[in-house]
C-alpha positions, 0 to 999 in steps of 0.5 A, a space after each residue: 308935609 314933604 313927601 319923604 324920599 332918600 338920595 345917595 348920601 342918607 342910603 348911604 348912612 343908613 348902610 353904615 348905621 345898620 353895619 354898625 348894629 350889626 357889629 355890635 355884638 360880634 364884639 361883644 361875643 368876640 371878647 368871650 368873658 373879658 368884655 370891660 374894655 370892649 362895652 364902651 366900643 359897643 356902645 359908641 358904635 350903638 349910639 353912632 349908629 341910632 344918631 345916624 339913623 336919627 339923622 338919616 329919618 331927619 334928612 329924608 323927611 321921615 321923622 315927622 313921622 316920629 315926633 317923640 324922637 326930635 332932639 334926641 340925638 343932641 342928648 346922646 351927643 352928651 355921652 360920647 365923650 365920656 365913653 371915648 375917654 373911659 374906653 382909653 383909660 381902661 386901655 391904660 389899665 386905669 379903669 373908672 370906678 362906677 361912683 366916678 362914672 356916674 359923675 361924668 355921665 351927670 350932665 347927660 343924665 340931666 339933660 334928658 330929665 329936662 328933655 323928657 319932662 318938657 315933653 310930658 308937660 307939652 303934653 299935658 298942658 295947652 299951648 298958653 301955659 308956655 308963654 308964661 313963667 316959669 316955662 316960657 323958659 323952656 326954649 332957651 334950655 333947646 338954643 343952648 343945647 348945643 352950645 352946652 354939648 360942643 362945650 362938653 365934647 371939647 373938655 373930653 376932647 383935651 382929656 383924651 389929648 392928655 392921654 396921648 403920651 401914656 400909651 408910648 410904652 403900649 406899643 400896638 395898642 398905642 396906636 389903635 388909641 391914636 386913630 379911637 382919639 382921631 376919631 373922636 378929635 374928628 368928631 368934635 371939630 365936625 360939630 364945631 364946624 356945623 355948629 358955627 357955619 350952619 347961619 352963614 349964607 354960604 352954608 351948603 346942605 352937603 356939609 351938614 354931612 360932615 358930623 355923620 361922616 366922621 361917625 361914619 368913619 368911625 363904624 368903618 374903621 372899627 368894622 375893617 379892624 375888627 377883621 384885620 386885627 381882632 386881637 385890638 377888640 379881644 381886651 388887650 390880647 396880643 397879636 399872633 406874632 407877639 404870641 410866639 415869644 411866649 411858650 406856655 401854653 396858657 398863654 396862647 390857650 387861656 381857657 385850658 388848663 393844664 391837668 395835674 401831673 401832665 409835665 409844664 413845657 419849659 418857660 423863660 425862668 425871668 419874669 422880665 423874658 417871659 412878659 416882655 411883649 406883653 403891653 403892660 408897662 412895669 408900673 401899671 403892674 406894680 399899681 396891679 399889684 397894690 390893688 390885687 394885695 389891697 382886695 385880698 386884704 379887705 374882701 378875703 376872696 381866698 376864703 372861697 375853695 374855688 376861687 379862680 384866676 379869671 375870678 380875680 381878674 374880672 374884679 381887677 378889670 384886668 385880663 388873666 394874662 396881665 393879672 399872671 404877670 401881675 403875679 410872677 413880676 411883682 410878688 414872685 408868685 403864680 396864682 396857687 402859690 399866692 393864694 396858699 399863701 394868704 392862706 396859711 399866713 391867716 392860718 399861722 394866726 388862727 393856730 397861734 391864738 385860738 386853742 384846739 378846743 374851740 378850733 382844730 386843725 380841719 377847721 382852721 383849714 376850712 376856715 381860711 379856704 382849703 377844701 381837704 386837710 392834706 393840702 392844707 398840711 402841705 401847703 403849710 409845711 412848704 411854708 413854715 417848715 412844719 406841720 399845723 399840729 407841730 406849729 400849734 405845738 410850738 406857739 401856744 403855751 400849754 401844748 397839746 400832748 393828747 396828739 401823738 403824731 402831728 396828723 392825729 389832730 382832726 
């Protein structure tokens, strides 16, 4: 048994590995309640850094002393592509359904199934039961292994390659997305190179370095970006300086809202003014668009009385701020404004259909998602012209003379 022992290098990587865990959740908390882009950077910097690890206890002899974890970081190798490629499309604002993901995630999920159930029967069972069929197949499953994973690491290598040219509207995050897809392109050509070089006579042990440094590199280019420009990890927000050309402050101030009957600043009146630094390009807004009306249609979330921006945005995987210019772009509307909407034009329907005697005014008020019949009436003049009571009046056929004034109705 070789005495364990770490040189420079696997200190090294052991540092790094440890940077990398601790940086994990800072992000998480750094990105408050918006953290869909940011769980795909947490989790390829988690498994960067156990992989690390993994290979930091390999090279130092330590893992003997682990026999259950051998293999292990080959299955992880599975999943970072799908996490590299994820983590870019939900920078595009084209997020993965879960249904799709669990697709992508197949072949890792498999993998492991194989890799635990052969561990359990090679414990279970002696050593004889392997050299015959069915499971002295088994090793051809590990020396294929890795040829599987640099096959899987080089499809989602060109799939991130395809992404490049949708972000040239992004501005800064176009340029965060080609250093992430370096990174990555980077990583797979190191595993190519190990994997072909690693049976030739002049293979050197320092270049089984190789594949460690490029996850190296990128636990350090995550942690030096994370100090100099926070807002990359922070869903999208806009830098300081893009800031400034906005002048509402729910912009700068998400979590703040703005009292009732405290004057709004002045804002640029164009949408197209007020949006133009935001980083989501006009047809991503419109997709936004058909999704948010598509949502509303199926689900009726404004049904709920309480119902906020930021709910509404978490369902779209959109930040609040993209999902207010969403509004104002493409449907001319804030966020109240829609929503009232929806609201009286279900009301409209239920005034004109169902009689008073089954469903009065307050009711219908309630039902389609007011809280108090005087905004509900407000609402509701401000769009039709007239009151509940008077549109009832006006569309069903026996009209109700028992109200003597349009707000008598209860």
């Amino acid at each position: 048994m070789n005495k364990p022992d770490l040189d420079q290098w696997t200190t090294a990587f052991a540092l790094i590995a440890f940077l990398g865990l601790f940086m994990a959740p800072l992000l998480l908390k750094q990105a408050g309640q918006q953290k869909h882009q940011i769980r795909y950077i947490v989790a390829i910097l988690v498994l960067f850094s156990l992989v690390l690890i993994y290979y930091v206890l390999y090279w130092s002899n330590y893992l003997q002393f682990f026999p259950f974890l051998n293999r292990m970081a080959e299955l992880l190798f599975l999943s970072f592509g799908v996490l590299f490629y994820c983590y870019l499309k939900e920078l595009l604002h084209q997020p993965i359904s879960f249904r799709i993901r669990k697709i992508h995630f197949l072949p890792f999920l498999v993998a492991t199934g194989i890799h635990l159930l052969l561990n359990l029967l090679d414990r279970i069972l002696p050593a004889s039961a392997f050299q015959s069929a069915p499971l002295s197949y088994y090793r051809y499953f590990y020396q294929s292994l890795p040829w599987l994973v640099l096959v899987h690491l080089s499809l989602y290598a060109i799939a991130i390659v395809r992404l490049q040219p949708r972000f040239q509207s992004l501005r800064e995050v176009a340029q965060w997305a080609r250093w992430f897809s370096l990174c990555y392109l980077g990583f797979v050509l190191a595993n190519w190179s190990y994997q072909v070089m690693v049976n030739m006579s002049f293979f050197n042990r320092d270049w089984d370095y190789a594949i460690s440094l490029s996850m190296a590199i990128f636990i350090g280019l995550v942690a030096v970006l994370a100090y100099l420009q926070p807002h990359i990890f922070q869903t999208n927000r806009l830098p300081i300086s893009e800031l400034k050309a906005l002048t509402t402050p729910t912009v700068l101030f998400p979590s703040v809202r703005l009292s009732a009957g405290i004057p709004r600043p002045s804002i640029p009146a164009d949408p197209e003014v007020r949006y133009r630094h935001s980083g989501l390009p006009a047809h991503i807004a419109r997709q936004f668009a058909q999704q948010l009306q598509e949502l509303m249609r199926t689900e009726k979330l404004y049904h709920d009385n309480e119902l906020r921006l930021e709910t509404v945005a978490e369902r779209l995987n959109i930040s609040r701020h993209h999902l207010s210019q969403v509004l104002n772009e493409q449907l001319g509307m804030n966020f109240f404004e829609y929503i009232n909407s929806l609201r009286v034009k279900e009301a409209r329907e239920l005034l004109r259909q169902v009689p008073r005697q089954q469903l009065n005014i307050i009711e219908v008020a309630y039902q389609v998602g007011f809280n108090n019949k005087v905004s509900f009436n407000k609402a509701f003049k401000q769009t039709t012209g007239l009151t509940p009571s008077e549109f009832r009046r006006s569309t069903q056929d026996k009209p109700d003379y028992n109200c003597s004034t349009p707000t008598d109705e209860n």
